[in-house]
C-alpha positions as CSV (number, residue, x, y, z in Angstrom):
1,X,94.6,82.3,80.8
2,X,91.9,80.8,83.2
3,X,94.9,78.6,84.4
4,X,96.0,81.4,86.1
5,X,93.0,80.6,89.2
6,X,95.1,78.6,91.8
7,X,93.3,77.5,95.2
8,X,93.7,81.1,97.2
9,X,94.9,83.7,94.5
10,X,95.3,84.2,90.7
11,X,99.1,84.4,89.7
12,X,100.6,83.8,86.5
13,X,103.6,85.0,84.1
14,X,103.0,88.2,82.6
15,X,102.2,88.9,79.6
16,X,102.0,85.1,78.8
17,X,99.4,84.3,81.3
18,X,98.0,87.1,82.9
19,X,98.1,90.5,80.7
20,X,96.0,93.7,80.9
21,X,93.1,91.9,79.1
22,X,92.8,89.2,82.1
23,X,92.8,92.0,84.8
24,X,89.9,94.0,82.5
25,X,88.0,91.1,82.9
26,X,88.7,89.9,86.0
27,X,87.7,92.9,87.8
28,X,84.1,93.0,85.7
29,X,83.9,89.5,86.9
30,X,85.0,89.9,90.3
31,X,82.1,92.9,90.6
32,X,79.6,90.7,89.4
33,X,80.1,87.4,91.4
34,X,80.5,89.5,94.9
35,X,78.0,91.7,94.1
36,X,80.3,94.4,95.4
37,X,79.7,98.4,94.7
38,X,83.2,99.5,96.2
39,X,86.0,97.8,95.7
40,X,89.8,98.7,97.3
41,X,92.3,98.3,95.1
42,X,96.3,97.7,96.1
43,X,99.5,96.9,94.1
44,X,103.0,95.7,94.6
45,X,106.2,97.2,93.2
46,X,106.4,95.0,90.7
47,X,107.1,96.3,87.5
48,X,103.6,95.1,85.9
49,X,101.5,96.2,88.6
50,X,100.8,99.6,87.3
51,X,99.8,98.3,84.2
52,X,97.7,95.4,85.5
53,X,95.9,98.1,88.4
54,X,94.9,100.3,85.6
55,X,93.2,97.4,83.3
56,X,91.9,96.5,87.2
57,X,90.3,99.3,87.5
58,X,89.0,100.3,84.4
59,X,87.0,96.2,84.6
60,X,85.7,97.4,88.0
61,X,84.6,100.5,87.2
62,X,82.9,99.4,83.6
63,X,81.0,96.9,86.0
64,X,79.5,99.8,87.8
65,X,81.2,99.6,91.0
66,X,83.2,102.6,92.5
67,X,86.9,102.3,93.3
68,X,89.1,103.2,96.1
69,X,92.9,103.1,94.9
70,X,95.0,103.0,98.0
71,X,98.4,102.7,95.0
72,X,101.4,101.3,96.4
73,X,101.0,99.5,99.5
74,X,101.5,96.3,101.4
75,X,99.6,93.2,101.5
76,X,98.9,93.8,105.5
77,X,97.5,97.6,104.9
78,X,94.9,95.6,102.2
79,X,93.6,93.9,104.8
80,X,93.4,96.2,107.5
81,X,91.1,97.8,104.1
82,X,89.2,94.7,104.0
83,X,87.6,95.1,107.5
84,X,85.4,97.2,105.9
85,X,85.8,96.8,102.0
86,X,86.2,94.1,99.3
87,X,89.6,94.6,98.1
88,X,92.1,93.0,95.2
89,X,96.0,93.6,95.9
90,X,97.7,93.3,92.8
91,X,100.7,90.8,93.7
92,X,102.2,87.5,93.2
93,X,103.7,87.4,96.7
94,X,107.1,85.2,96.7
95,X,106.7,84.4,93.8
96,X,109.5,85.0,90.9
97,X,109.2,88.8,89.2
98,X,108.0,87.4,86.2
99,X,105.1,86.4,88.0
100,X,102.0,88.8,88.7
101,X,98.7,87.9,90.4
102,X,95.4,89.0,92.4
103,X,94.8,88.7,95.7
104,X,90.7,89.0,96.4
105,X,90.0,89.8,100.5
106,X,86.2,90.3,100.4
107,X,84.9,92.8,103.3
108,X,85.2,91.7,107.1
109,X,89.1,90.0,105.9
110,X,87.2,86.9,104.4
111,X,90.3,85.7,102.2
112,X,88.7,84.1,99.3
113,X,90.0,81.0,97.7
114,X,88.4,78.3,95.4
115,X,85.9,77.1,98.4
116,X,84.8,80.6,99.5
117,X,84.3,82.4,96.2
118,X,87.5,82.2,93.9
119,X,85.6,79.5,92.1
120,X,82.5,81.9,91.5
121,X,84.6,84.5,90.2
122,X,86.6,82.1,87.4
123,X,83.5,80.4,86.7
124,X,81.9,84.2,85.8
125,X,85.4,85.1,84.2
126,X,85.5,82.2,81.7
127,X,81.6,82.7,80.8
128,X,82.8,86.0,79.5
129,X,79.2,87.4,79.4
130,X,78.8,90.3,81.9
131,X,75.6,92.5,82.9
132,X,75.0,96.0,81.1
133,X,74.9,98.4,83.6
134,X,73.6,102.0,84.1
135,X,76.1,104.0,85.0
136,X,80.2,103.3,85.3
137,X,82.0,103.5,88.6
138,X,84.2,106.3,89.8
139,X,87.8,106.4,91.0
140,X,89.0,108.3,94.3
141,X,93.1,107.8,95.7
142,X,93.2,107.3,99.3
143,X,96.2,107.3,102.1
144,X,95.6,103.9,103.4
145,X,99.1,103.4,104.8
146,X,98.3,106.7,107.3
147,X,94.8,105.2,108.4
148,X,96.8,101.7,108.6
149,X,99.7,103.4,110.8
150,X,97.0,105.4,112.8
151,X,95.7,102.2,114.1
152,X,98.6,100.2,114.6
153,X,99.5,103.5,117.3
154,X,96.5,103.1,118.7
155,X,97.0,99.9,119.7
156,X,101.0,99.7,120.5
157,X,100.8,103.3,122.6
C-alpha cells in the first residue's frame, strides 16, 4: 500500500489500496516524523472518510499526540487550521469516489509533499517500527468552520 505516497498527497482506492490499517499507521508515522504533539484532523464526505478518520485518529493518538477533530469540513477551513497546527484532511480531492487519500499541511500552511516531508513520513511508514510512548493522546471536537467564517468577516466587513 506504500504506492499510495504520490508527490504532494497520499491517495489510493479504498479498501484495495488504502484501508483502515494504512491510516492506523500513517498517522503513528506521521506523529513521529513531524515530531508533532497536536495534530487537526479533517474529512470529506466521502463515504470512507469516517472510517479512514477514525483508524486516523486512533494512529495519532497511540503515537502520543493529542487530536483536534474539526469532522466534516472543507479543504480551505484545514488550512486556515494549519496557521497554527499540523493538520491531515482526509480526501482524495477530484479524484474518482473510489479513491480516498491524506492531505498533510504542517503548522504555518507548509503543504508537505515528497521534497518537504512526505518522503520522511513514507520512509517512517514502511519501516513499520514506531517509538513506545508514555501516555496516549486525547481527542476534543472543535467548530472550525465558525472560527474559519469569523475570519473570513473580519476581513470582507
Amino acid at each position: 500500500m506504500a504506492e499510495s505516497f504520490k508527490s504532494y498527497d497520499i491517495r489510493g482506492i479504498y479498501p484495495q489500496e488504502i484501508d483502515e490499517t494504512f491510516a492506523y499507521n500513517l498517522g503513528r508515522a506521521i506523529v513521529v516524523a513531524l515530531k508533532s504533539n497536536k495534530i487537526v484532523v479533517g474529512r470529506d464526505c466521502r463515504l470512507s472518510s469516517p472510517a479512514l478518520t477514525k483508524s486516523l485518529i486512533y494512529g495519532i493518538t497511540d503515537q502520543g499526540a493529542d487530536v483536534v477533530d474539526i469532522g466534516l469540513t472543507s479543504t480551505p477551513v484545514c488550512f486556515f487550521e494549519a496557521e497554527k497546527q499540523d493538520v491531515v484532511m482526509v480526501s482524495a480531492s477530484h479524484n474518482p469516489p473510489e479513491y480516498n487519500g491524506f492531505k498533510i499541511t504542517q503548522k504555518g500552511v507548509i503543504k508537505l509533499g515528497k521534497e518537504t516531508g512526505l518522503k520522511k513520513i513514507e520512509d517512517i511508514y514502511r519501516a513499520d517500527e514506531f517509538p513506545d510512548v508514555d501516555k496516549k493522546g486525547s481527542v476534543v471536537e472543535k467548530d472550525a468552520v465558525k472560527s474559519y467564517v469569523e475570519k473570513i468577516r473580519s476581513i470582507v466587513k
